[in-house]
C-alpha positions in Angstrom: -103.8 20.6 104.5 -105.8 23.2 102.2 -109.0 23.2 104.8 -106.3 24.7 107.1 -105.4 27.6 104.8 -109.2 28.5 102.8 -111.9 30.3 104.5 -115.3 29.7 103.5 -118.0 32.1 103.9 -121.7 31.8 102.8 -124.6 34.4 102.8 -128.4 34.5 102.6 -131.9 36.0 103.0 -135.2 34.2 103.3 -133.9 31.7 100.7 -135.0 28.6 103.2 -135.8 26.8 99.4 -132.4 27.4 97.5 -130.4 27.2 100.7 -131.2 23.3 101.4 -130.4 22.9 97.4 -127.0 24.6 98.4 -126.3 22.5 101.3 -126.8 19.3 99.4 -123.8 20.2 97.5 -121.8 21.9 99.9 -122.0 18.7 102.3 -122.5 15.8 100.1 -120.1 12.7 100.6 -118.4 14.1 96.9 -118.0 17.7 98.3 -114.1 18.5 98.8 -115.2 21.4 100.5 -117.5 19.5 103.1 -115.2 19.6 106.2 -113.7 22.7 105.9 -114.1 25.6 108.2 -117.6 27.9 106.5 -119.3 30.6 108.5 -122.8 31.3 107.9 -124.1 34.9 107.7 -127.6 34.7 107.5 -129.2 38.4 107.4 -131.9 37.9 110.0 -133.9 35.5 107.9 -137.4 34.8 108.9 -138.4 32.2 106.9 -136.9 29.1 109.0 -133.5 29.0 107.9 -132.2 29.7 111.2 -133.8 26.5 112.6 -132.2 24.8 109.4 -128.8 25.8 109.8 -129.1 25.2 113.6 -129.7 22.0 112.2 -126.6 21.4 110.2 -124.3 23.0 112.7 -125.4 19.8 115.0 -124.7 17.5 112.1 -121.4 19.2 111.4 -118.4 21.2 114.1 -117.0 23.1 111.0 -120.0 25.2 110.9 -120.3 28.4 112.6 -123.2 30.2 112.2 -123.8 33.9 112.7 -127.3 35.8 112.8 -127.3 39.5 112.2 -129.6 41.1 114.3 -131.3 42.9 111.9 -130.7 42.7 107.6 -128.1 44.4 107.0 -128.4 43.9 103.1 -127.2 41.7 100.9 -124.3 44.1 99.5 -123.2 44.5 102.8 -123.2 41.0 104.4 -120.8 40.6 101.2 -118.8 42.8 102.9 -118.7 41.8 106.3 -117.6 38.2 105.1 -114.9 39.6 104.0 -113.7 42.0 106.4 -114.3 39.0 108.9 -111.7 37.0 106.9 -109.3 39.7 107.0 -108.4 38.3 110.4 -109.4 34.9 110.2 -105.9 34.1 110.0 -106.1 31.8 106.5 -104.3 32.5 103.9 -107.5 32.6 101.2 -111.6 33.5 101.3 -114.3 32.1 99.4 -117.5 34.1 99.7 -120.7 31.5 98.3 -124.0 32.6 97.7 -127.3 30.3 98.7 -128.6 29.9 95.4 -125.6 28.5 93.0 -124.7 25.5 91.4 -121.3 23.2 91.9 -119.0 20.7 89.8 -116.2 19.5 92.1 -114.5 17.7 89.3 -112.2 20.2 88.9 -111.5 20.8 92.8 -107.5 19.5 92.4 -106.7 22.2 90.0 -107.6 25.0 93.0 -105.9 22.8 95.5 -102.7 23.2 92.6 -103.0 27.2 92.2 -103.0 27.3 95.8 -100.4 26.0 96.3 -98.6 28.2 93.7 -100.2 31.1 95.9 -102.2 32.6 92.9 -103.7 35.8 94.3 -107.1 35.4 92.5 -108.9 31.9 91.3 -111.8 32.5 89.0 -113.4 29.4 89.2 -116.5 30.5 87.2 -116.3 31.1 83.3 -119.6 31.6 81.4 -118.7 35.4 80.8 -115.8 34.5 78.8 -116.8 33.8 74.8 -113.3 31.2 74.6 -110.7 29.8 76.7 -108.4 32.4 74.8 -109.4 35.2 76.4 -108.9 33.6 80.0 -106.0 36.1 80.3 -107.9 39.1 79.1 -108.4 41.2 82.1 -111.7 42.8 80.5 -113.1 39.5 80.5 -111.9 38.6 84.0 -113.4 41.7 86.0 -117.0 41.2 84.8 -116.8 37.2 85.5 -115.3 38.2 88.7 -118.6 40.5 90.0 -120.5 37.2 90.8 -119.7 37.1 94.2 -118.4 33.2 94.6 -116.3 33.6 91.4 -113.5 34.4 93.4 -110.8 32.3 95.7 -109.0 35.6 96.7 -105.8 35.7 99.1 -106.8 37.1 102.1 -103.6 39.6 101.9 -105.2 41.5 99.4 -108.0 42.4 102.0 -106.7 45.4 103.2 -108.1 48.4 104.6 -108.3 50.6 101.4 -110.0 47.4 99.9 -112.4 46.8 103.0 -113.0 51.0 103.1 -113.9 51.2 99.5 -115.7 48.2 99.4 -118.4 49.1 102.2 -118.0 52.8 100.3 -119.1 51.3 97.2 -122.2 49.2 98.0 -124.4 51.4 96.4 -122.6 49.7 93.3 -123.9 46.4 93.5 -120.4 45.7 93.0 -118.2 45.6 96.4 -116.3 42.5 96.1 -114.9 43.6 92.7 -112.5 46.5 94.7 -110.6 43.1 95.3 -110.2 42.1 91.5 -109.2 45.7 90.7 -107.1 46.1 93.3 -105.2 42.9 92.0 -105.1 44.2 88.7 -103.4 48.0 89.4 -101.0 45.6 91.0 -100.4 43.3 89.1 -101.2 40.5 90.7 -101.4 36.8 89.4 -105.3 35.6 88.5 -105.8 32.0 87.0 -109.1 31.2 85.4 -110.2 27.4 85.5 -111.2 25.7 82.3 -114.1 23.9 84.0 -115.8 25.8 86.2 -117.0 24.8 89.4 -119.5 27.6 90.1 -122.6 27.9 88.0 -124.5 31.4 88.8 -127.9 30.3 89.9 -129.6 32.8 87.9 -130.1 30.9 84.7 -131.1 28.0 86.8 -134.0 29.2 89.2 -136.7 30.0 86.6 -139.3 29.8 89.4 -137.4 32.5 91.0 -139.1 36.4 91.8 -136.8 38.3 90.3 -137.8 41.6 91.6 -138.2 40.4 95.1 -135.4 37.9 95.1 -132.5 39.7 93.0 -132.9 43.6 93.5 -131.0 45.9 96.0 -134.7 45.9 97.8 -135.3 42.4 98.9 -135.7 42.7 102.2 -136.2 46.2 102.2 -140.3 46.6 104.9 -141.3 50.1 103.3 -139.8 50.3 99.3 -140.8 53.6 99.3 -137.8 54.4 101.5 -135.2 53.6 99.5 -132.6 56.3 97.6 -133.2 57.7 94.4 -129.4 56.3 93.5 -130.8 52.6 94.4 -133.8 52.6 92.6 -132.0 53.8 89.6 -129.1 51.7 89.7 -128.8 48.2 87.3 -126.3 46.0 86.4 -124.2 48.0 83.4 -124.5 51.1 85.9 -122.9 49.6 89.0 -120.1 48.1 86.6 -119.3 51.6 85.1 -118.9 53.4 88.7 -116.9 50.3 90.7 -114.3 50.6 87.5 -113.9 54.1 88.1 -111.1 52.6 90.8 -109.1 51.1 88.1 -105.9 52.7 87.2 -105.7 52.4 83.5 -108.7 54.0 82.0 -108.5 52.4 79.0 -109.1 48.9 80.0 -112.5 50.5 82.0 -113.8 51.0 78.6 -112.3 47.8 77.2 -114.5 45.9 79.7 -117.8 48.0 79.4 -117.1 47.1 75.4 -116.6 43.1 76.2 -119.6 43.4 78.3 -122.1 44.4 75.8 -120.4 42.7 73.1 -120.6 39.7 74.8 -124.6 39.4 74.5 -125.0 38.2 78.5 -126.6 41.4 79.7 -128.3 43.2 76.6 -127.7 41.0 73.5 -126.4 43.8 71.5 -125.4 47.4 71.2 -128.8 48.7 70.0 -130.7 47.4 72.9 -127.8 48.6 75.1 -128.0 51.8 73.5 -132.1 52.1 73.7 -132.5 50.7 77.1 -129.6 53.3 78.2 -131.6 56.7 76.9 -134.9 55.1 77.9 -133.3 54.3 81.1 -131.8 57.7 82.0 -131.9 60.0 79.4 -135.6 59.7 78.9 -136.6 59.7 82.4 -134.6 62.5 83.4 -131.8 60.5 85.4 -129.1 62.8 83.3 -126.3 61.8 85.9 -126.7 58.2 85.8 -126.6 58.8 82.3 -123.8 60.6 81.5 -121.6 58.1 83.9 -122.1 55.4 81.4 -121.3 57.6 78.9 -118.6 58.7 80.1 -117.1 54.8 80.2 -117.5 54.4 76.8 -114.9 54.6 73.9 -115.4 57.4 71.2 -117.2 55.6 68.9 -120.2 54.1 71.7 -120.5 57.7 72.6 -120.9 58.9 68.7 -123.3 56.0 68.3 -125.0 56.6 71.8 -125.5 60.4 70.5 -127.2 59.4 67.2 -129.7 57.0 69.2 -130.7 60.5 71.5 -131.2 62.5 68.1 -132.7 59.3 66.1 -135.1 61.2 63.9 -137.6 59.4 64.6 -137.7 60.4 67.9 -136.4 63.5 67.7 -139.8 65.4 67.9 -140.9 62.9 71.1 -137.9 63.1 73.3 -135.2 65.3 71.9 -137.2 69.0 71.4 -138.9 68.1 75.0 -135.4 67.9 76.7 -134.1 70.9 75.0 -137.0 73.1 75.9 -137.0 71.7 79.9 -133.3 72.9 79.9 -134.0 76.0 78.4 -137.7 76.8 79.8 -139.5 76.0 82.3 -142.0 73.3 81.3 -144.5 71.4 82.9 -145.3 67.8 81.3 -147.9 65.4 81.1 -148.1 62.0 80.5 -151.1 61.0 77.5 -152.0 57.9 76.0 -151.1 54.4 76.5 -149.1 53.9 73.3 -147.5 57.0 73.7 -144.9 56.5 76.4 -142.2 58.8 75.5 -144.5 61.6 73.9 -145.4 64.2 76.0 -147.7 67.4 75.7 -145.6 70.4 76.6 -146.8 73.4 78.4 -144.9 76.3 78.7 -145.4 78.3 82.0 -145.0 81.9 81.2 -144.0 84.2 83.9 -146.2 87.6 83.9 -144.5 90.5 85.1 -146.0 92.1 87.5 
């Protein structure tokens, strides 16, 4: 019986509202997955979802419900569901979020390319442009960083996974040292042509994105968060978790699909602007050059001309120059001059 060989996992936070939503599906009479054995993490909530998974753990024996003592974070309840199944003694995981959406129609295919022991079921698609690229690995590592994309075979949680993926949450990106793992050994992956995971995101348009989505939901004082966290986005975490990948070439081959594919900036200039406003601008010259550093030659050449756009050249470009070679005090002025800055040169006297 397949209940016998998948573990299910599901995490939240103070997501009472999208959690019921989830449970609809997850225990309706159509759900395949309804009796199956799925642990609960919930990071400490305090908005009544421990009373309501109390509630369905009465309802239902399969449930087992776990309540950190304090929120641990998102990123790294992610990882804990996974290092739990590591010794949960079934032969795949399946880590769900609380806010998703579900088609079982195409449940019998997974129960097939289980059976065939796939190592990795994508059973989410909407980052691939065509069902032709379904093999294309630079299409398969971005759809693979939403977090209940992936049916994974519990063999390839092993302990340079499970160290690098706690080792990596600053990425946003932990699960994904399971894809690339799989992929610098060549393992099998399978990506349905229905999908049976919907990311919630382009579904809850009531939802606080700041509050709800960022690495600081949760987080009592958000001045006491790291530089690195604060900093970090979506095309940043994606270039630093692909660092682990053997063959360089397909890192840039999947920062390229990324963009290309219009899901996360819509097209190469705004990718380009956003980057140097992002970073460059703002002095973050680390983060910066580690997304540049992921791109092929040409991104670069084209990401070089958007720094020394002539346009801008006299607003951002001479101000960086002079702070590396000077040292400058600036000022903000103006409400429509964002970038601009007045430039002060503190002169040394000699005394």
């Amino acid at each position: 019986m397949l209940k016998l060989k998948l573990q299910i996992y599901l995490i939240t936070y103070n997501r009472l509202e999208y959690l019921k939503r989830t449970f609809s599906q997850i225990f309706s009479k159509e759900s395949p997955i309804r009796d199956f054995d799925i642990t609960i993490l919930d990071n400490a909530s305090t908005d009544g979802t421990y009373e309501f998974i109390e509630e369905y753990c009465r309802k239902f024996s399969n449930i087992k419900h776990i309540r950190h003592n304090v929120n641990i974070g998102g990123n790294a309840n992610i990882c804990r569901a996974f290092e739990m199944s590591a010794g949960s003694g079934k032969e795949y995981v399946w880590v769900l979020c609380d806010d998703d959406y579900y088609d079982w129609s195409n449940w019998e295919k997974v129960e097939k390319l289980i059976e065939e022991k796939i190592d990795i079921i994508c059973v989410s698609n909407y980052l691939f442009p065509n069902e032709n690229e379904f093999n294309n690995k630079s299409y398969q590592l971005p759809q693979l960083t939403f977090v209940p994309a992936g049916i994974y075979r519990t063999e390839l949680i092993t302990n340079d996974v499970i160290l690098n993926m706690y080792e990596n949450i600053f990425t946003m990106f932990q699960q994904s040292c399971i894809s690339i793992y799989a992929i610098n050994e060549n393992k099998k992956i399978k990506v349905l042509n229905k999908q049976i995971v919907d990311n919630g995101l382009y579904h809850n348009v009531y939802m606080d994105v700041k509050e709800n989505l960022s690495f600081s939901r949760g987080v009592d004082k958000k001045s006491f968060i790291s530089e690195r966290m604060s900093c970090r986005n979506w095309i940043l975490g994606l270039c630093n978790i692909t660092t682990l990948l053997k063959d360089k070439s397909l890192q840039r081959e999947t920062i390229e699909s990324v963009i290309s594919g219009g899901n996360i900036y819509k097209n190469w200039n705004k990718f380009f602007n956003s980057i140097v406003y992002d970073y460059f601008v703002k002095d973050k010259f680390n983060y910066f050059y580690e997304i540049y550093k992921s791109l092929n030659k040409t991104k670069k050449m084209k990401l070089f001309f958007t720094i020394f756009n002539p346009i801008d050249i006299s607003k951002r470009f001479i101000k960086k120059c002079l702070k590396f070679c000077f040292n400058i005090r600036t000022v903000e002025v103006g409400k429509d001059y964002k970038i601009s800055k007045v430039l002060f040169l503190k002169i040394k006297r000699k005394r």
